[in-house]
C-alpha positions as CSV (number, residue, x, y, z in Angstrom):
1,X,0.0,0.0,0.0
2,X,1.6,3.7,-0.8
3,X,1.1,6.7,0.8
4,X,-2.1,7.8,-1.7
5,X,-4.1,4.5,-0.7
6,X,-3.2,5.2,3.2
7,X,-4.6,8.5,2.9
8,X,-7.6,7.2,0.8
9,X,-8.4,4.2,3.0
10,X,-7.9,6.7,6.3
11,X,-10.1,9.0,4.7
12,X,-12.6,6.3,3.9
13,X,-12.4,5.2,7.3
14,X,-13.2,8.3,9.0
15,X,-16.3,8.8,6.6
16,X,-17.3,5.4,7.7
17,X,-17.2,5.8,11.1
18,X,-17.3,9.9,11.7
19,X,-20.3,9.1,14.4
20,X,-18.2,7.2,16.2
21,X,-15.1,9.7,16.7
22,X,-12.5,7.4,15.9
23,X,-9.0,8.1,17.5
24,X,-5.7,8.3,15.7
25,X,-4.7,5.3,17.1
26,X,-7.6,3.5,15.6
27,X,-7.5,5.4,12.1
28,X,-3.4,4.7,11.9
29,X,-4.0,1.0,12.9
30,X,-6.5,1.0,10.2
31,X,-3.4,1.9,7.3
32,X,-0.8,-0.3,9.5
33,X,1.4,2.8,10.4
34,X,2.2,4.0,13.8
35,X,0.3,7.1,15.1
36,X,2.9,9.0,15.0
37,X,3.7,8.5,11.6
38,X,0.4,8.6,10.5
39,X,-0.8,11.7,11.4
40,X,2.4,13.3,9.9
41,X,1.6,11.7,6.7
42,X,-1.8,12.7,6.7
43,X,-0.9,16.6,7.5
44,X,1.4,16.2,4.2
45,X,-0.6,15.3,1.8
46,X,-4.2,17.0,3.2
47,X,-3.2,19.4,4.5
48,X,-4.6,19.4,8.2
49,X,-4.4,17.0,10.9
50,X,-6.5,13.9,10.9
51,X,-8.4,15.6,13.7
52,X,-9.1,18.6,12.3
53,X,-10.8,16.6,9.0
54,X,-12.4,14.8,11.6
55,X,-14.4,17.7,12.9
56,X,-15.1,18.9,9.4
57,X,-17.0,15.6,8.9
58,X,-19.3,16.6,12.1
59,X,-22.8,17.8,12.3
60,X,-22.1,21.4,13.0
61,X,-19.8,21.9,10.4
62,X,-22.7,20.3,7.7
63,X,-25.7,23.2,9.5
64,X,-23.2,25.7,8.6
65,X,-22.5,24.3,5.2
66,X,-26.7,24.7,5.1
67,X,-26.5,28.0,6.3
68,X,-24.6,29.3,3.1
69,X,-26.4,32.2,1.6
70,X,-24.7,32.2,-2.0
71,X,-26.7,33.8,-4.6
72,X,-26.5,31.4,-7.7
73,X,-28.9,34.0,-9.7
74,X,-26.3,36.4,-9.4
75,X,-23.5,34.7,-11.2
76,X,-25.4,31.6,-13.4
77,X,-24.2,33.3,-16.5
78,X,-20.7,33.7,-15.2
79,X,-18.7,30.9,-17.4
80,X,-15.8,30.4,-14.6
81,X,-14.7,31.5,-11.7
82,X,-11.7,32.8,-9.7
83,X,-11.2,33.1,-6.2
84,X,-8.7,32.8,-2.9
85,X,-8.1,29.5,-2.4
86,X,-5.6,27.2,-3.9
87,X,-8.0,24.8,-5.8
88,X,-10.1,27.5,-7.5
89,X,-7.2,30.6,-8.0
90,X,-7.1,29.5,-11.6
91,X,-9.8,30.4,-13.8
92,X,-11.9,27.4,-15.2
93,X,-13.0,27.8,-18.9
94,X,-15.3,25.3,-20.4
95,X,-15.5,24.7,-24.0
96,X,-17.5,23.0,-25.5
97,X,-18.0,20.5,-28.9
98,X,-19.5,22.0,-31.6
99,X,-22.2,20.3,-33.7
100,X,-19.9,19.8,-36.7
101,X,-17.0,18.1,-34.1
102,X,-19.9,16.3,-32.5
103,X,-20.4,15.0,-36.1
104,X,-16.9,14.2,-37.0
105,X,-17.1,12.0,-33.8
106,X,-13.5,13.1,-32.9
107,X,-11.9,12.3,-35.9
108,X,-8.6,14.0,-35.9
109,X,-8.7,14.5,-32.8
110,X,-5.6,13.2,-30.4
111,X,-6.6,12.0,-26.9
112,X,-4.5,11.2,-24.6
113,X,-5.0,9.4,-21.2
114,X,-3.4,8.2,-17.9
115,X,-4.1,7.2,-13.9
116,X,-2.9,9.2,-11.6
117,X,-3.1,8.2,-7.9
118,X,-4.1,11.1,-5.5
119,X,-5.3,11.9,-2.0
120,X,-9.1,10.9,-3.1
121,X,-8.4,7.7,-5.0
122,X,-7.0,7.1,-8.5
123,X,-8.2,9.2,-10.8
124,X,-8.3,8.3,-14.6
125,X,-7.5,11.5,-16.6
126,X,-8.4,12.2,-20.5
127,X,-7.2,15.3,-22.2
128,X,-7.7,16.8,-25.9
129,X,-5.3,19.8,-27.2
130,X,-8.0,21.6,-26.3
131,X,-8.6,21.1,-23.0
132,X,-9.7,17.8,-20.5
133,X,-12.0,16.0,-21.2
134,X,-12.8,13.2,-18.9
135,X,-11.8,12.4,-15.2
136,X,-13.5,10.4,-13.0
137,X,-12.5,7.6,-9.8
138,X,-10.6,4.6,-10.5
139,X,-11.9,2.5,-7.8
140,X,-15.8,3.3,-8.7
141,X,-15.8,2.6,-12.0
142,X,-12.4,0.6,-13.5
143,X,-10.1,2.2,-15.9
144,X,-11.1,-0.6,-18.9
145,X,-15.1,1.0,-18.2
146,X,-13.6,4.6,-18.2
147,X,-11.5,4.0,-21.2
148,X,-14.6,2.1,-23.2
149,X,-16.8,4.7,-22.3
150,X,-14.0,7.7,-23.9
151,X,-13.8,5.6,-27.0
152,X,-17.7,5.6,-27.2
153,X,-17.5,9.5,-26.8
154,X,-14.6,9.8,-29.2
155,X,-15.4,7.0,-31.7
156,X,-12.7,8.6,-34.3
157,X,-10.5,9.8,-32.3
158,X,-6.8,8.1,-32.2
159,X,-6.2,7.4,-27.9
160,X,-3.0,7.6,-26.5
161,X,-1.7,6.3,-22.7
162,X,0.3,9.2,-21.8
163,X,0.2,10.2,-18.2
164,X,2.9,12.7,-18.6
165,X,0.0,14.7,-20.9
166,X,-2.5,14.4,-18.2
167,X,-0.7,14.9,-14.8
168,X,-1.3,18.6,-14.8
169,X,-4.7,17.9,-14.6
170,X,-4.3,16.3,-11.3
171,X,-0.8,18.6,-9.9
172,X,-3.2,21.2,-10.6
173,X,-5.8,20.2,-8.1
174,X,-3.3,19.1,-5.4
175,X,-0.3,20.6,-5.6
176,X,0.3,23.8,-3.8
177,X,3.1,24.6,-5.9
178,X,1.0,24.8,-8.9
179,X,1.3,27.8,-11.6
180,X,-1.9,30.0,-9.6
181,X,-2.2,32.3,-12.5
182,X,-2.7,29.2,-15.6
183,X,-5.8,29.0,-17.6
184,X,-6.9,25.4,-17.0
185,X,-9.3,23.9,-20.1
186,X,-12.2,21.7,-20.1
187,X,-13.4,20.4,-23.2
188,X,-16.7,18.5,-22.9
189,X,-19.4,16.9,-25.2
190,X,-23.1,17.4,-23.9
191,X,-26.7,18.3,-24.8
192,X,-26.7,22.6,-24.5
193,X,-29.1,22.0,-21.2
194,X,-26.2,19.7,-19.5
195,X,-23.8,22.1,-20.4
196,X,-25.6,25.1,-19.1
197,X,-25.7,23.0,-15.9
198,X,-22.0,22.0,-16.2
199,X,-21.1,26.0,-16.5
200,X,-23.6,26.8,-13.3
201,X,-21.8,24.5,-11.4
202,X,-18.5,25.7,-12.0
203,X,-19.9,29.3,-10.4
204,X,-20.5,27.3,-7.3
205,X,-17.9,28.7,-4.7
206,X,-15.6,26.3,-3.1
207,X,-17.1,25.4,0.4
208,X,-20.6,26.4,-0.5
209,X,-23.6,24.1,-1.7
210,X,-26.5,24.5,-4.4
211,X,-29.9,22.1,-4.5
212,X,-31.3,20.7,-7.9
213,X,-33.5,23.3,-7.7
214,X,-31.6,26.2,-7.2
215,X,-29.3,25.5,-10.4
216,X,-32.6,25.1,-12.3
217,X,-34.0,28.3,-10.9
218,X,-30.6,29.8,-11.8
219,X,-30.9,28.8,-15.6
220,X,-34.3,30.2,-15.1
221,X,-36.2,26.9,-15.8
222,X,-37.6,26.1,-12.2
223,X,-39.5,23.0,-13.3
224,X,-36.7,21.1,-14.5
225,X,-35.0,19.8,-11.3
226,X,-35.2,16.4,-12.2
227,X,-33.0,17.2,-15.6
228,X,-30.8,19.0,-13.9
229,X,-30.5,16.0,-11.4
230,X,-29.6,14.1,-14.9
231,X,-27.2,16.5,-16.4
232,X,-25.0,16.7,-12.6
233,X,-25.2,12.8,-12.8
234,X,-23.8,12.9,-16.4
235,X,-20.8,15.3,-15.5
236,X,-17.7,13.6,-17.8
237,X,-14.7,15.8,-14.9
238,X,-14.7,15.0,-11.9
239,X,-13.5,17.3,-9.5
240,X,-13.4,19.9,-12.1
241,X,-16.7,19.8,-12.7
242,X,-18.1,20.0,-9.0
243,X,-21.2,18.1,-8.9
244,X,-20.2,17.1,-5.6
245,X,-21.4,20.5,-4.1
246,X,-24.9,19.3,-5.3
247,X,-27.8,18.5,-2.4
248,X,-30.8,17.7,-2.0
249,X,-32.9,20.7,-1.2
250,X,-33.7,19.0,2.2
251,X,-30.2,19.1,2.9
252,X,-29.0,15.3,2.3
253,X,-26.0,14.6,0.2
254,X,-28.0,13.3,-2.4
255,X,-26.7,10.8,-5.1
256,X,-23.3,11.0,-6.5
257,X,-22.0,8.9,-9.5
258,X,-18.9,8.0,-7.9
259,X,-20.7,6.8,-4.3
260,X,-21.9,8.9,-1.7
261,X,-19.2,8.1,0.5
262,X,-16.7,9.4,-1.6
263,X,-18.8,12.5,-2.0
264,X,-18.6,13.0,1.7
265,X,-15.1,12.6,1.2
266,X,-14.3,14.9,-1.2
267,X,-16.9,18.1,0.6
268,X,-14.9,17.3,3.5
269,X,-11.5,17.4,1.7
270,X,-12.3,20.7,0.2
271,X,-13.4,22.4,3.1
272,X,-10.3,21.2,4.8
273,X,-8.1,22.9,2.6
274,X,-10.3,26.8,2.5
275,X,-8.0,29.3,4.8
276,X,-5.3,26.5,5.3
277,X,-2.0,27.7,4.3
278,X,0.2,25.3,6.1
279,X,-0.2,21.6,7.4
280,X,-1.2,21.5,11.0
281,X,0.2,19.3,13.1
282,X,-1.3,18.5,16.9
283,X,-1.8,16.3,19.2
284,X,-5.0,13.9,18.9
């Protein structure tokens, strides 16, 4: 096991069994490391101390998630978004397949793809020279699945394993070292009412929340929850994209294409890393 699945598995873990307060001990002994080496391994590559995620998994910190007062209406035509924090300081622009591509089917079009293994899980990256195109979790859905399913997308299209072209993709989202003031691309292929949900999602701000029903009330067609429902469940990026900031409007996680428990995950994970400049390191 290397340090990516320890921190997966720990993170897993503490979804698992967040009513129950686990202590380091029992997380650590859960990856077969010592406590002490645990939690230093787990401030490295999260950020924060596995106490500290811990508490953002409670109830509290969920009511005040709930509590967000985020005007969607005021920024749903807004194509990307820009803000403080490390995962969102570059600007997102999404771009998408015109009907004479969609036609072509990708034919002459060079797609190349690779697994990278990060914090969450392994993530399975795609990229075109115009931007990524698919990224979703390994251990949900296999990499053969992921890969079948881009060659269905792409019929024409000539696919290439090259996780050197792709890593960015991921660096970006987890490394603090990253370039802050790149441009990062996404190039998708969807119906123009999934990608109007696609581009109202990316307005969502890091740490905040949106119902079904707000996003359609946001693209001003306030019947259509249910599609919208669809088009978050159809999102090709994961991550990127951030359906995972979509509830329920009664305030449950909702469903989540790559499991709710790694939705959990991933909320928690972001909100860990909002006004954290530095690993934090403490005694459990």
């Amino acid at each position: 096991m290397n340090d990516y699945e320890r921190i997966e598995k720990a993170m897993a873990y503490m979804v698992a069994h967040a009513a129950a307060q686990p202590k380091l001990e029992a997380v650590a002994a859960h990856v077969h490391v010592s406590a002490f080496h645990f939690q230093r391994l787990f401030c490295r590559y999260v950020g924060i101390s596995p106490k500290r995620f811990l508490q953002a998994l409670t109830l509290e910190r969920g009511k005040q998630l709930m509590q967000s007062s985020t005007s969607l209406l005021d920024i749903a035509h807004t194509l990307g978004l820009s803000g403080g924090s490390r995962l969102y300081d570059h600007f997102v622009q999404l771009d998408a397949v015109t009907p004479g591509e969609h036609k072509r089917q990708g034919q002459g079009v060079e797609i190349a793809y690779g697994i990278h293994a990060t914090p969450l899980g392994s993530l399975f990256v795609a990229v075109t020279p115009r931007g990524i195109c698919r990224m979703g979790f390994v251990d949900t859905t296999g990499a053969d699945e992921l890969l079948a399913r881009l060659a269905k997308e792409w019929p024409r299209s000539t696919l290439h394993h090259n996780p050197d072209a792709t890593r960015f993709a991921v660096e970006t989202l987890f490394n603090r070292s990253a370039d802050a003031s790149a441009t990062l691309s996404l190039h998708v292929t969807g119906t123009n009412f999934q990608i109007a949900v696609w581009r109202a999602l990316l307005t969502i701000p890091e740490g905040q929340l949106a119902s079904y029903s707000y996003i359609a009330q946001a693209l001003g067609t306030p019947n259509s929850s249910r599609a919208v429902g669809n088009a978050v469940g159809a999102n090709p990026i994961a991550l990127w994209i951030p359906c995972h900031r979509i509830i329920q409007q009664s305030g449950a996680l909702g469903g989540y294409r790559w499991g709710v428990a790694k939705k959990q995950m991933v909320q928690t994970w972001e909100l860990a890393q909002l006004n954290t400049t530095t690993p934090e390191f403490e005694v459990s």
